[in-house]
C-alpha positions as CSV (number, residue, x, y, z in Angstrom):
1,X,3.1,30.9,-4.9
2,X,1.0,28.2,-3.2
3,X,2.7,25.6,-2.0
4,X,1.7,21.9,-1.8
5,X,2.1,21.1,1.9
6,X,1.2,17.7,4.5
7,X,-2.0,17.8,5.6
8,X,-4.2,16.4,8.5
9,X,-6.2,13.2,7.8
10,X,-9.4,13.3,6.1
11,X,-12.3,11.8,7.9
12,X,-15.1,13.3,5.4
13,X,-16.2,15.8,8.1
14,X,-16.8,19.3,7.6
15,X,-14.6,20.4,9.8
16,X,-11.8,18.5,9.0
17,X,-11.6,19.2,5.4
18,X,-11.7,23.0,6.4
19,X,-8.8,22.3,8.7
20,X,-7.0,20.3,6.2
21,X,-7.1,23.3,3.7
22,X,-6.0,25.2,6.6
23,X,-2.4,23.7,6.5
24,X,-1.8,24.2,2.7
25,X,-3.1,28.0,2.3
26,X,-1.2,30.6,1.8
27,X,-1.5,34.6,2.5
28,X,-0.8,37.1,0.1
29,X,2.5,39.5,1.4
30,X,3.5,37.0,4.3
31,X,4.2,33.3,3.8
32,X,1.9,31.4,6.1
33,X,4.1,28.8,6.1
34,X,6.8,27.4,8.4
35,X,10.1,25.7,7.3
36,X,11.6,23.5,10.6
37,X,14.7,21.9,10.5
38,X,13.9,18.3,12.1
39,X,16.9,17.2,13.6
40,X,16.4,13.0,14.4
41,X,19.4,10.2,15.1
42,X,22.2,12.8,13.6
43,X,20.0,13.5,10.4
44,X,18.0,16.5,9.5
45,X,14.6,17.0,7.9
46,X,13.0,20.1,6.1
47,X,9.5,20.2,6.7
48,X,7.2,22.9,5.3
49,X,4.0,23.4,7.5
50,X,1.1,26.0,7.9
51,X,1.4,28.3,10.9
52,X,-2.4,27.4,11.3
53,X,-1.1,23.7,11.8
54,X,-1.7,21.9,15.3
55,X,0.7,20.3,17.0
56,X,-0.9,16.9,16.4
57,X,-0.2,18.0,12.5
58,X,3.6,18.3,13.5
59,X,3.4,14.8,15.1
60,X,2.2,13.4,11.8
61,X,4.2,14.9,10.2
62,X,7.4,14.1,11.9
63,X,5.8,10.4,11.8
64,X,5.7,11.1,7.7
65,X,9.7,11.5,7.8
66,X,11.1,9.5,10.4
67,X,8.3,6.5,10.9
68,X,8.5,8.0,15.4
69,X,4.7,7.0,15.8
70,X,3.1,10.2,17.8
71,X,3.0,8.4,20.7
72,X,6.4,7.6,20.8
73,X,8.0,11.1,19.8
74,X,9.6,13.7,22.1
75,X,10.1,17.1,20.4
76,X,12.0,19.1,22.3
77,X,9.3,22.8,21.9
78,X,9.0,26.0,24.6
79,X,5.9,24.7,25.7
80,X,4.9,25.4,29.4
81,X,3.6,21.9,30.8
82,X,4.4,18.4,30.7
83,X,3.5,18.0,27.7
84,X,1.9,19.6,24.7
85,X,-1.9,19.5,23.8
86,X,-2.8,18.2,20.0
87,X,-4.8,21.1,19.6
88,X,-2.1,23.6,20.1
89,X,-1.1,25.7,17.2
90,X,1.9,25.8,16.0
91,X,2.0,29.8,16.3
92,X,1.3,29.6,19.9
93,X,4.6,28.1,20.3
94,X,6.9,31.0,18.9
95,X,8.8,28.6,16.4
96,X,10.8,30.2,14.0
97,X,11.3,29.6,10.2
98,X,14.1,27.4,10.0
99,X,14.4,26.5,13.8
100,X,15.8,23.1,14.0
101,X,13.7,20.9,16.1
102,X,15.1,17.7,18.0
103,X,13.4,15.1,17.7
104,X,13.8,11.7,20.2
105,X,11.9,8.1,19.6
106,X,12.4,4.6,18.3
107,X,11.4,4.2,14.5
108,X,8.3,2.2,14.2
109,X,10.3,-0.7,11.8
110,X,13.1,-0.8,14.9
111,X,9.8,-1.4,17.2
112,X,8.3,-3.6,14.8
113,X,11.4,-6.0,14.7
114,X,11.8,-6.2,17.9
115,X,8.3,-7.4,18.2
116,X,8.9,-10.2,15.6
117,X,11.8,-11.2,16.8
118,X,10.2,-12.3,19.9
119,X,7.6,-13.7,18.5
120,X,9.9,-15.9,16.2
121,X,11.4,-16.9,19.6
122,X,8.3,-17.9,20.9
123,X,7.6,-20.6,17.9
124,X,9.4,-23.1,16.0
125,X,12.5,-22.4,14.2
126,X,11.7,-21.3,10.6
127,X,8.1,-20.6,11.0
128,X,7.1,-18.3,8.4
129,X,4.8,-15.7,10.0
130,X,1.4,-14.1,8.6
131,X,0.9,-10.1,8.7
132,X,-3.0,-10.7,8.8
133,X,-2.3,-8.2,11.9
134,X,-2.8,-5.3,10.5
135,X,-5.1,-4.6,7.2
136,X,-7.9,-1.9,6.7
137,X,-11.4,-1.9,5.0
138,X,-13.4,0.6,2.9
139,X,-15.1,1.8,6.1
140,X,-12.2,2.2,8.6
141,X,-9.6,3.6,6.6
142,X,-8.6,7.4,5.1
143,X,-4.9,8.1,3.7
144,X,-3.4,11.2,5.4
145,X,-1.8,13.2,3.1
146,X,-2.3,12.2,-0.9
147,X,0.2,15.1,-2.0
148,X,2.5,13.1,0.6
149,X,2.1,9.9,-1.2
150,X,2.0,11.3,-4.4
151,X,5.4,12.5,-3.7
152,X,6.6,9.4,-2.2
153,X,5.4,7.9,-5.9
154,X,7.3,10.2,-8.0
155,X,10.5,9.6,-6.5
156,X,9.8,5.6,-7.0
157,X,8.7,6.4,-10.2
158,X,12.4,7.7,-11.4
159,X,14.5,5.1,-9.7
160,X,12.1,2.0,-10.0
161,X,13.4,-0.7,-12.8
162,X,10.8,-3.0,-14.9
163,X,12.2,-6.0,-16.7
164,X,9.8,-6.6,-19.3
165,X,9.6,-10.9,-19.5
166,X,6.7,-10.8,-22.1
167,X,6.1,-7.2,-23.8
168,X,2.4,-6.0,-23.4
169,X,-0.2,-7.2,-25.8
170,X,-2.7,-4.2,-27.6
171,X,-5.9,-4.0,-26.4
172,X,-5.4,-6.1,-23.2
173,X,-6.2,-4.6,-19.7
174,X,-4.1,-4.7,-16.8
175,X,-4.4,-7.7,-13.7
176,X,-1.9,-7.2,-11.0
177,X,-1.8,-10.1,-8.7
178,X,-0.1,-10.6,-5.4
179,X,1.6,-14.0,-4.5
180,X,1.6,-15.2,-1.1
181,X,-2.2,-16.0,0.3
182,X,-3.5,-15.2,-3.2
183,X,-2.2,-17.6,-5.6
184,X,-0.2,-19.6,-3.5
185,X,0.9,-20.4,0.5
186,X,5.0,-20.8,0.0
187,X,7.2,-22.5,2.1
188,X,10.8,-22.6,1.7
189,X,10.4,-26.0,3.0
190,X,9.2,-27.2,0.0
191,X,11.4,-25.6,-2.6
192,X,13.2,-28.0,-4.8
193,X,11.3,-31.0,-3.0
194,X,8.4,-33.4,-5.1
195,X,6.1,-31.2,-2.8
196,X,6.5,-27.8,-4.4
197,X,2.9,-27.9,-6.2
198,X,1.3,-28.2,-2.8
199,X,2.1,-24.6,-2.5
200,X,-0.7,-23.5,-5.0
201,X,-3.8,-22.4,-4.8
202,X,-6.4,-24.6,-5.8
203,X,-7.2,-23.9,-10.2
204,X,-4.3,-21.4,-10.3
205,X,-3.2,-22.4,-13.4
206,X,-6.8,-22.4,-14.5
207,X,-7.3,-19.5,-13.4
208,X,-4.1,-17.6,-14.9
209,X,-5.3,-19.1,-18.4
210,X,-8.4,-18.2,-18.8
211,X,-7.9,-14.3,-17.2
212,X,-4.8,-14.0,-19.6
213,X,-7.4,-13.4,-22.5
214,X,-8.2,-10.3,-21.6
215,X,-5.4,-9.1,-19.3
216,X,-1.9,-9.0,-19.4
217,X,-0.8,-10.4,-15.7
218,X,1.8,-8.6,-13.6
219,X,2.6,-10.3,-10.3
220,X,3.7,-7.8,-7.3
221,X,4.8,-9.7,-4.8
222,X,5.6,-7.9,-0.6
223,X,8.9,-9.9,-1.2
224,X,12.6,-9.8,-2.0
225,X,13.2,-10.6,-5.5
226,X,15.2,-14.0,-5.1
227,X,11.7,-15.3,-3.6
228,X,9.9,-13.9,-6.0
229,X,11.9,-15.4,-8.9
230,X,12.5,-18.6,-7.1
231,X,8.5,-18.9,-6.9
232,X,7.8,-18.2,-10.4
233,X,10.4,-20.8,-11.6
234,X,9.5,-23.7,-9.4
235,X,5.8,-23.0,-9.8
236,X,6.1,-23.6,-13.4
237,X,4.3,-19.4,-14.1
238,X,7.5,-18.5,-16.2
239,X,7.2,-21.6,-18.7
240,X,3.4,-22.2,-19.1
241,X,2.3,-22.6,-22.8
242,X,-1.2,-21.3,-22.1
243,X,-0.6,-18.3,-20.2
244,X,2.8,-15.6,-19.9
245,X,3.5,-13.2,-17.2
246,X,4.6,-9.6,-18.7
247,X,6.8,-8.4,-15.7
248,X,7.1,-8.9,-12.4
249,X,7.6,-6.2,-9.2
250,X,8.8,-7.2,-5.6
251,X,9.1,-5.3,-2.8
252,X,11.9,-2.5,-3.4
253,X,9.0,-1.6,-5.9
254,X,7.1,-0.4,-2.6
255,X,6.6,2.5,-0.4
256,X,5.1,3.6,3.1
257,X,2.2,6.1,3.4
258,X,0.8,7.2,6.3
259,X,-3.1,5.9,6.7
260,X,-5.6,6.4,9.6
261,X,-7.7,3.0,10.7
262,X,-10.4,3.9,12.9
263,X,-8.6,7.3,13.4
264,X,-5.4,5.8,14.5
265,X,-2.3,6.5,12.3
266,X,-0.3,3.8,10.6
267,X,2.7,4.1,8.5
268,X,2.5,1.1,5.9
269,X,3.6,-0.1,2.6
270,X,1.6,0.3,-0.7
271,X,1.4,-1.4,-3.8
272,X,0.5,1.9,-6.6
273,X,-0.4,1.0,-10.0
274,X,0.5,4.6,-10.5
275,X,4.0,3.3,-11.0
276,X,2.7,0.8,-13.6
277,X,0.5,3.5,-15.7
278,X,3.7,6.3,-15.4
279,X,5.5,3.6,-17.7
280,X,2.4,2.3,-19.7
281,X,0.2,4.8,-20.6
282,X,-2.0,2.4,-22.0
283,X,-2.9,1.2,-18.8
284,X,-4.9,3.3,-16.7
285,X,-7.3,2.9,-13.2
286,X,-10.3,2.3,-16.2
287,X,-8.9,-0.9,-17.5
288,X,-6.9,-2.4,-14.5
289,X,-7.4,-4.5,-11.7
290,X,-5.3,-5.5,-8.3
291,X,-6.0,-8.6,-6.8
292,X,-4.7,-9.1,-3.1
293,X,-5.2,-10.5,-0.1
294,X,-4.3,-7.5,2.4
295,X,-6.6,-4.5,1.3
296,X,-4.3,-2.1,2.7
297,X,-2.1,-2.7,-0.8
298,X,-4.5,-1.2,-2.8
299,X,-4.3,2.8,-0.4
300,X,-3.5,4.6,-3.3
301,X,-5.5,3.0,-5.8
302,X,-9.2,1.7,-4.1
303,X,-11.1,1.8,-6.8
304,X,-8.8,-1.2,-8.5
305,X,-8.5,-3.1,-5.7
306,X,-10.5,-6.6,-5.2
307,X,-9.4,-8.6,-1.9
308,X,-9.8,-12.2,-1.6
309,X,-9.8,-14.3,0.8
310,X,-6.2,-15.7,2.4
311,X,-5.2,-18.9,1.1
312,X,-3.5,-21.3,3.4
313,X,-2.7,-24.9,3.1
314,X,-3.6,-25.9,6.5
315,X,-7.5,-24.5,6.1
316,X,-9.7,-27.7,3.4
317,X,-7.4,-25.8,0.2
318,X,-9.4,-28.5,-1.5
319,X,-13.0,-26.3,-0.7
320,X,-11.5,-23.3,-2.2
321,X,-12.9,-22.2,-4.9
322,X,-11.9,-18.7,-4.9
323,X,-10.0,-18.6,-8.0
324,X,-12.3,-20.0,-10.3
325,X,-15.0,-17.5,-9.1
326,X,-12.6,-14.4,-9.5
327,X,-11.9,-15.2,-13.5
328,X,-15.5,-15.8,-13.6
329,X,-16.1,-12.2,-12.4
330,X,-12.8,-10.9,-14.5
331,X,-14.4,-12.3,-17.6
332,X,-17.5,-11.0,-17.1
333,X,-16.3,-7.1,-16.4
334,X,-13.9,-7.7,-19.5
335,X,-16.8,-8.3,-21.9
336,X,-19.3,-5.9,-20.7
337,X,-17.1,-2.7,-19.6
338,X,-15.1,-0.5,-21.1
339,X,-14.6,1.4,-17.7
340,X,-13.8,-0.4,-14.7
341,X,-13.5,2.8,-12.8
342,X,-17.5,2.9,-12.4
343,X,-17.5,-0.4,-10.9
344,X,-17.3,-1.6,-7.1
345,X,-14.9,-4.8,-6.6
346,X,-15.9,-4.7,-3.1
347,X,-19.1,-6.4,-4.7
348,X,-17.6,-8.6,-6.6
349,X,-19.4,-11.4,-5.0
350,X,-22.8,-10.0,-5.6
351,X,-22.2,-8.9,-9.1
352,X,-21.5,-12.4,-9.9
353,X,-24.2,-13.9,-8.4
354,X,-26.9,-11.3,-10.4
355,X,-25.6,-12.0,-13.5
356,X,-25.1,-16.3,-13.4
357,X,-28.5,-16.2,-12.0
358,X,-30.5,-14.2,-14.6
């Protein structure tokens, strides 16, 4: 029986696609498959990976599980040498099925906290800080594993909960918009204060009525859900007359894939509407769009993703415009396609233009 393993990341190349269906095949009599015990901070891991794997492909996968980039993993192998070349196979190292491997290294969130917590030492007290840091374009980005992800979604799928606020109209498509630097800049500052409204983006009001004729809005915010609920309150989005929010998703509704950016691997958070079209089978990636201003949110779904540009107070929010151009272009798609899927959001811009000036 052929079973659905991790693979190496896809670059588009040739050879790397013929290595990639290297670590899922199997061999008729004889399992070509190992089962290691990963054995990291007192807990264990079962992976399942191809005999024909490297040991880079071990890395990565280890990184999958336990978030221990590559660079900062020591597996304890028989390997003669300091240490052990990517391109090593995993049968030249006489592992076992079910050998338990030890793993050593600092999880990438433990690094990543450590980082930020300097940094917040380094600035005023209560700063809010940006993750502009780290986000990926079409050109410079490959997921690693989809079966990994997939996975990963299934499991969010059964334990994720949606509150339904206003149920879903027939015939409406799908918008899924982000909150902070795409409808508004927040500051816990100006909660409860006569200043709250400077938190918007310029026309977001606007903008939420006129898309709300054609779409049903879901806001997914990289959040905990008391900052997500105290934003749509203060905001006024939960009591407007002209427009209603169906639901609305916060960060537990997340999960971390593992992506390669200019061949470099990255374990990140995703925002996949294919926890949105398990529950609403109305809604599909040809009638829904995601709006966000950090592209690497859309990894699972591409094809529905549109990135704007970061909002921030302190950068002329009068100029910005962006919002009343995106329902422009929202509209437009909305009257004259039935499938979304054949279109490229990445060009919003230019399919705009074409059509206002003809």
């Amino acid at each position: 029986m052929e079973k659905d393993l991790a693979s190496k990341p896809n670059s588009g190349s040739e050879s790397e696609k013929a290595e990639k269906d290297n670590l899922v095949e199997t061999m008729d009599g004889e399992s070509s498959t190992l089962t290691l015990i990963l054995v990291w901070h007192g807990k264990k891991f079962e992976l399942e990976i191809s005999k024909n794997a490297t040991y880079k492909d071990l890395q990565l996968l280890c990184y999958s599980e336990t978030s221990v980039r590559p660079e900062n993993q020591k597996l304890f192998l028989r390997y003669k040498g300091n240490s052990c070349p990517d391109d090593v196979h995993l049968s030249e190292l006489g592992l076992k099925n079910r050998q338990k491997l030890k793993l050593i290294g600092t999880a990438e969130d433990e690094v990543e906290a450590l980082e930020i917590s300097h940094r917040i030492a380094q600035t005023e007290v209560g700063l809010v800080l940006d993750d502009f840091d780290w986000d990926i374009n079409p050109g410079n980005y490959t997921l690693w594993s989809r079966a990994d992800a997939d996975r990963a979604l299934v499991k969010m799928v059964n334990r994720m909960e949606v509150n339904i606020i206003n149920p879903p109209r027939q015939g409406k498509r799908l918008l899924v918009l982000d909150l902070d630097h795409t409808l508004l800049h927040f500051s816990r500052h100006m909660v409860n204060t006569s200043k709250h409204n400077e938190m918007l983006r310029p026309y977001m009001h606007k903008f939420l009525e006129r898309v709300y004729r054609h779409y049903d809005i879901v806001i997914w915010s990289q959040t905990k859900w008391t900052w997500v609920e105290i934003k749509l309150t203060e905001l006024g989005m939960l009591s407007n007359s002209k427009y209603s929010i169906c639901f609305a998703l916060d960060d537990s509704s997340m999960f971390k894939v593992v992506g390669f950016k200019n061949g470099k691997p990255k374990r990140h958070k995703v925002k996949a509407l294919g926890l949105i079209w398990a529950r609403f089978h109305h809604w599909t990636r040809q009638n829904s769009v995601h709006i966000d201003d950090l592209a690497r949110n859309f990894a699972m779904n591409p094809e529905c993703g549109l990135k704007c540009k970061p909002f921030r107070r302190d950068k002329e929010p009068e100029q910005d415009t962006e919002l009343l151009r995106i329902a422009a272009y929202l509209e437009l798609i909305a009257t004259k396609h039935g499938d979304f899927s054949i279109l490229d959001h990445n060009e919003w811009q230019k399919y705009l233009d074409d059509h206002e000036n003809r």
